[in-house]
C-alpha positions, -999 to 999 in steps of 0.1 A, spaced: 46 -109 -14 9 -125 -15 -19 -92 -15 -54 -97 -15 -67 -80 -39 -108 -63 -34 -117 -46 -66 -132 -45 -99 -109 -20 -119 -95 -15 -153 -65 -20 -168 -49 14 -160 -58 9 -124 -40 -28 -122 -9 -16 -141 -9 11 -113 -14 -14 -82 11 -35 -95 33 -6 -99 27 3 -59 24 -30 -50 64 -36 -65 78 -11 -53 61 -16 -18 77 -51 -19 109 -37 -24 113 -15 7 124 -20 42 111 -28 69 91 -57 59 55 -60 64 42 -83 93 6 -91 77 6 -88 40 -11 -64 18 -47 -61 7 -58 -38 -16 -94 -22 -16 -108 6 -37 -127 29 -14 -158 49 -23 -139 79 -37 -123 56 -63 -85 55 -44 -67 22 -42 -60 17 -8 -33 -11 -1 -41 -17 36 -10 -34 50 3 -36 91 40 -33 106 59 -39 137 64 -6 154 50 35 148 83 40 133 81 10 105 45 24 96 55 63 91 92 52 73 73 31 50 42 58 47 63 86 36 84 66 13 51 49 -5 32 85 -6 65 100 -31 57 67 -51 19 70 -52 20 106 -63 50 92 -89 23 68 -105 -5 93 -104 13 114 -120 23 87 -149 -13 71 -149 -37 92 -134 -46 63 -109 -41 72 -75 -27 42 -52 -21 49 -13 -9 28 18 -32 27 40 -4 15 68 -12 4 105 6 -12 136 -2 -47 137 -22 -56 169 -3 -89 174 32 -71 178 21 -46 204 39 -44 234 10 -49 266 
């Protein structure tokens, strides 16, 4: 999975995206606009990334917010999905 990657960050803080970002690749459902990860101004990785319905975008929430505490935990970098419901898949 190809993610755009926005930040200037350490080695820590990459070993911990890539953590997210491999265990994000691994779940279902699939993505329908890939990843892009962003550090916002209260130094959290967000990995903005869009799905198909409400219920794609919570499922995948809740199961990437148990991994992201996981790897803060281990590495003191905090990584979360910042998911959303893509605009192209919405029902008019």
């Amino acid at each position: 999975m190809n993610t755009q990657v926005t930040l200037i960050a350490d080695a820590k803080s990459l070993g911990a995206l890539a953590k997210f970002l491999g265990a994000l690749e691994r779940i279902s459902p699939k993505p329908v606009c890939p990843p892009k990860a962003i550090r916002g101004n209260d130094n959290v990785i967000y990995v903005e990334v869009g799905y198909k319905t409400d219920e794609d975008t919570f499922l995948v929430g809740d199961r990437m917010a148990e991994i992201g505490a996981d790897i803060l935990d281990e590495t003191g970098v905090l990584v979360a999905l910042a998911p959303f419901v893509a605009a192209e898949t919405k029902q008019p």
